[in-house]
C-alpha positions as CSV (number, residue, x, y, z in Angstrom):
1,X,100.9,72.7,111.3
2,X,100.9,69.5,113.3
3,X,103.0,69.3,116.8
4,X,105.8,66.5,115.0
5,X,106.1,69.0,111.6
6,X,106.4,72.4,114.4
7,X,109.0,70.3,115.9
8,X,110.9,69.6,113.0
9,X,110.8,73.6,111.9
10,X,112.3,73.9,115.2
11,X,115.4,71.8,114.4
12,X,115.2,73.7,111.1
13,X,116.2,76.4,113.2
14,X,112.8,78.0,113.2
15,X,112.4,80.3,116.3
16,X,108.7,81.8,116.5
17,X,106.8,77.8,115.4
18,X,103.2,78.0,117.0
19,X,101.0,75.0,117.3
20,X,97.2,75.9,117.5
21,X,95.4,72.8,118.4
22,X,92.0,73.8,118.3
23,X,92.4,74.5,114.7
24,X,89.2,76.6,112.7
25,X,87.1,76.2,115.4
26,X,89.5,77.7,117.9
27,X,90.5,80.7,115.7
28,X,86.8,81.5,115.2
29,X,86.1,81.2,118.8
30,X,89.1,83.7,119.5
31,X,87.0,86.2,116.9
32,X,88.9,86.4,114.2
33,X,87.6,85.6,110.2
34,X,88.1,82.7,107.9
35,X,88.9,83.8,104.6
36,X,87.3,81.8,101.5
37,X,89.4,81.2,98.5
38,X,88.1,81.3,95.2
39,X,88.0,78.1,93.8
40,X,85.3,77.8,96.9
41,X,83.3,80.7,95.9
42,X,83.2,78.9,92.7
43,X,82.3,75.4,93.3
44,X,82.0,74.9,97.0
45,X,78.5,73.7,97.9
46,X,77.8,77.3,99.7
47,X,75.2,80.2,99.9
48,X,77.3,83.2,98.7
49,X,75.9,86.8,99.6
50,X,76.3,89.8,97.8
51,X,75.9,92.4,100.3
52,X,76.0,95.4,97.6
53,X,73.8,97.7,96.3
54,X,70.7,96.4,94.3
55,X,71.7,98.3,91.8
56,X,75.5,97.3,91.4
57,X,73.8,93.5,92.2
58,X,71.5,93.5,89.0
59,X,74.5,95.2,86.9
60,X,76.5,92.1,87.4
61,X,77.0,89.1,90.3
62,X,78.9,86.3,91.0
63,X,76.8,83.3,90.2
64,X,74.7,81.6,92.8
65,X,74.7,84.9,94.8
66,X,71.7,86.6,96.3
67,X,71.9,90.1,97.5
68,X,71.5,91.3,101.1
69,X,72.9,94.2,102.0
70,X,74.8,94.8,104.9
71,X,72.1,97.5,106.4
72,X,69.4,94.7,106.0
73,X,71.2,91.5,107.2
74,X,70.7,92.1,110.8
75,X,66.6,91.3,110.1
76,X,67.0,88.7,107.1
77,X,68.5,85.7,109.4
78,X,64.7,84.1,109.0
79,X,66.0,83.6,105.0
80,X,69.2,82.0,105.7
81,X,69.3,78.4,105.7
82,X,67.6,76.1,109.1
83,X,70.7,74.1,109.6
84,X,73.6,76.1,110.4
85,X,76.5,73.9,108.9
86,X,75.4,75.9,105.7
87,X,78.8,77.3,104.5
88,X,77.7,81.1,104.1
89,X,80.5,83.3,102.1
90,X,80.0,87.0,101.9
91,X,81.7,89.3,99.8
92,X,81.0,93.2,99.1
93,X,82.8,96.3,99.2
94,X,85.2,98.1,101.9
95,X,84.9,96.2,105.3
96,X,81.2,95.2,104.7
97,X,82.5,91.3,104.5
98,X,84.2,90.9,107.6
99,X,81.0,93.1,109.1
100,X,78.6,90.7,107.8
101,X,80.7,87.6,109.4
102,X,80.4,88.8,112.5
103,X,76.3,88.9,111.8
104,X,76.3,85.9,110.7
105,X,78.5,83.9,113.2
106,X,76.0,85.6,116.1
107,X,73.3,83.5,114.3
108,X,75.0,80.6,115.0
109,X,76.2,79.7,111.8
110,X,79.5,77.4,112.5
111,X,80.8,77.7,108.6
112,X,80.5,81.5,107.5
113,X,83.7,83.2,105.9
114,X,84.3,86.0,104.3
115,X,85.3,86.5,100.3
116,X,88.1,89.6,99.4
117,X,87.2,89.1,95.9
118,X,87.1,92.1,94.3
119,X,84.2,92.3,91.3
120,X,85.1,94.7,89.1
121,X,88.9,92.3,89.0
122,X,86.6,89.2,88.7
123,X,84.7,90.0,86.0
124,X,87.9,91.4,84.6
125,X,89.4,88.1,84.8
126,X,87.0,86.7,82.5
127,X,85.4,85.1,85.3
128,X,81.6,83.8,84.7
129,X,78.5,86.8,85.9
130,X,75.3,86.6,85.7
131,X,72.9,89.8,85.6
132,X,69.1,90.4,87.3
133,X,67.5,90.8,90.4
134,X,68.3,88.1,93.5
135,X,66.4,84.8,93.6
136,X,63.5,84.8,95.7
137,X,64.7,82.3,98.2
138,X,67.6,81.1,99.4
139,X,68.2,77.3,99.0
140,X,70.5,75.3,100.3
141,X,71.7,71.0,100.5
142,X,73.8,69.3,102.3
143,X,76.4,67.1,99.9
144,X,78.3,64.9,100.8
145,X,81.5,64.1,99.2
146,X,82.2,60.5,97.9
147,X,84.2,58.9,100.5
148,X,82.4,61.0,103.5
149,X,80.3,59.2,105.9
150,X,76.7,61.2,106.8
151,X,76.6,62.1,110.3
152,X,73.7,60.0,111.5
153,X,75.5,56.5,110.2
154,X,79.0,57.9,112.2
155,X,76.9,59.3,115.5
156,X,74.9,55.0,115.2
157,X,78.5,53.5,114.6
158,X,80.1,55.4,117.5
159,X,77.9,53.9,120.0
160,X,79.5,50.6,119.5
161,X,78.5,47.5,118.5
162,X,79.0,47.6,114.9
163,X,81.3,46.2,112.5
164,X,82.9,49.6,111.8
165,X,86.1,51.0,113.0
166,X,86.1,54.4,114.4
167,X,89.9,56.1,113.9
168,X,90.2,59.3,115.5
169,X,93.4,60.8,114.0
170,X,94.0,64.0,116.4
171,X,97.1,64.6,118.3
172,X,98.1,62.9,121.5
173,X,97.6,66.6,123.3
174,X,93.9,67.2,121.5
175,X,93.0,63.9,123.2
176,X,93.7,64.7,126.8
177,X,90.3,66.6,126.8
178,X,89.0,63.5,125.9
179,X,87.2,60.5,122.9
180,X,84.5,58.5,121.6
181,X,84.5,55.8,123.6
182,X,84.6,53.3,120.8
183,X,87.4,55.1,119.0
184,X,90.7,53.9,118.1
185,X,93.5,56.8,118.4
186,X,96.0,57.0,116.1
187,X,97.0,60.5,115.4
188,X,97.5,61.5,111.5
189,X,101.4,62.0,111.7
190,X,101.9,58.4,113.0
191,X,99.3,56.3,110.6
192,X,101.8,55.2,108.3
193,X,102.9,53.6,110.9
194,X,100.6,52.0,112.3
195,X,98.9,50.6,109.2
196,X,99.5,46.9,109.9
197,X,97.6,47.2,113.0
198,X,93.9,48.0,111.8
199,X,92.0,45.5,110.2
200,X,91.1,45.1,106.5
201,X,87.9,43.4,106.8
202,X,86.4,45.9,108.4
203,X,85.1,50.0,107.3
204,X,87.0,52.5,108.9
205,X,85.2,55.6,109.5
206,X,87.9,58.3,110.3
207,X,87.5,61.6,112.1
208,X,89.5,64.7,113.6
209,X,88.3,67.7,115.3
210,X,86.6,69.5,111.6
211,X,87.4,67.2,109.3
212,X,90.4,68.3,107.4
213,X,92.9,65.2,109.0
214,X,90.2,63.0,108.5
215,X,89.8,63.3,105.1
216,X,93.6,62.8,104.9
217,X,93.7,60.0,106.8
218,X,90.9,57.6,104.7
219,X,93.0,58.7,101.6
220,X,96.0,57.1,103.2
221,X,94.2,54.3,104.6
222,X,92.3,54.1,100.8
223,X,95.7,54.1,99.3
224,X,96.8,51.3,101.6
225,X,94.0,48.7,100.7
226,X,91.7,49.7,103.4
227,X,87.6,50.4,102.9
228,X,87.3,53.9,104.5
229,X,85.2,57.0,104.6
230,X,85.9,60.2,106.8
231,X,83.7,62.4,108.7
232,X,83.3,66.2,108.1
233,X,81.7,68.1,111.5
234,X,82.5,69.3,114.5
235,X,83.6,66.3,117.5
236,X,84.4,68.3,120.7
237,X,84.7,66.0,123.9
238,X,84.9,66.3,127.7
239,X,86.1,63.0,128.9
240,X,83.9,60.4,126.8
241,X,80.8,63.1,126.7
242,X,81.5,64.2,122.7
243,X,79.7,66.6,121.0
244,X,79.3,65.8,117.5
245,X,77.3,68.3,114.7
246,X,78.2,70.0,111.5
């Protein structure tokens, strides 16, 4: 939860309220799993993995998946997507997910989490399966959704110079590490607020630390008569030195 909504569960009379600021990121970084729910594993834009048998794989498999099994996923990084945004979800049986996360983050790979989907209650919940053996290559495509900015146009426009608005809607405390340079700060909690003071002539490109606020954020500002898209990627900052990649 945001700092202003922790501080208003305190008041609630909430006694154990943590904030964690660094948000996914920081949780993966302290080693711990993100979980993918299943309307993801169905729709997201994502290369699922089925690390069981080949056998229990041709049987029945969620759609879209290719099989790898655990055993052989330390050697089959080479088939795994070049850019490392890829969202990889993994499901299989026992531990063998959360195993298979920890592969896959060694690689690199900034969007891997891990699916507790059970098969045998997914296919008992009428849920679509296909049958056969695995595809013979993994492919995978960046899309973007409808009112998100690519990251080359955001990385030109956050140079300066342009007739965009960059909005960066973290929290007064995420800041303190540092910003774009050409960003506006307004954090997410305090936009409605601040509404009349952001032009409407001009696009406002809106980002956070991942991506979540930011999407938020241009709804609110879409919903308020504004022109704005929001950026989904990583922006990590040391002073006005930011890091920006998916």
């Amino acid at each position: 939860m945001s700092t202003k909504n922790a501080g208003s569960a305190v008041k609630m009379g909430y006694t154990d309220v943590k904030v964690m600021l660094a948000g996914v990121p920081g949780w993966k970084k302290a080693g711990q799993y993100v979980e993918a729910s299943e309307e993801f594993v169905k729709k997201g834009n994502i290369v699922l993995v089925d690390l069981r048998s080949p056998r229990e794989y041709e049987a029945g498999h969620i759609p879209r998946a290719h099989n790898i099994q655990l055993e052989d996923l330390d050697f089959a990084e080479d088939e795994f997507p070049a850019n490392r945004a890829a969202p990889i979800v993994v499901y299989g049986n026992g531990n063998d997910a959360v195993e298979a996360y920890r592969i896959i983050k060694s690689w690199g790979c900034k969007k891997g989490s891990v699916s507790s989907i059970d098969f045998a209650a997914w296919k008992q919940a009428g849920n679509p399966i296909e049958t056969g053996p695995t595809p013979d290559e993994i492919v995978w495509k960046r899309i973007l959704g409808k009112f998100e900015v690519a990251l080359d146009e955001f990385k030109k426009a956050a140079e300066g110079g342009g007739d965009k608005i960059i909005l960066d809607v973290r929290t007064s405390e995420e800041i303190g590490d540092g910003k774009l340079a050409a960003a506006r700060h307004i954090p997410l909690d305090d936009l409605q607020g601040q509404l009349h003071t952001l032009p409407k002539d001009k696009e406002i490109l809106v980002h956070c630390t991942t991506g979540a606020r930011a999407e938020m954020a241009s709804a609110e500002l879409r919903n308020a008569g504004f022109k704005s898209r929001y950026l989904v990627a990583n922006v990590e900052c040391d002073g006005s030195d930011c890091e920006i990649y998916e």
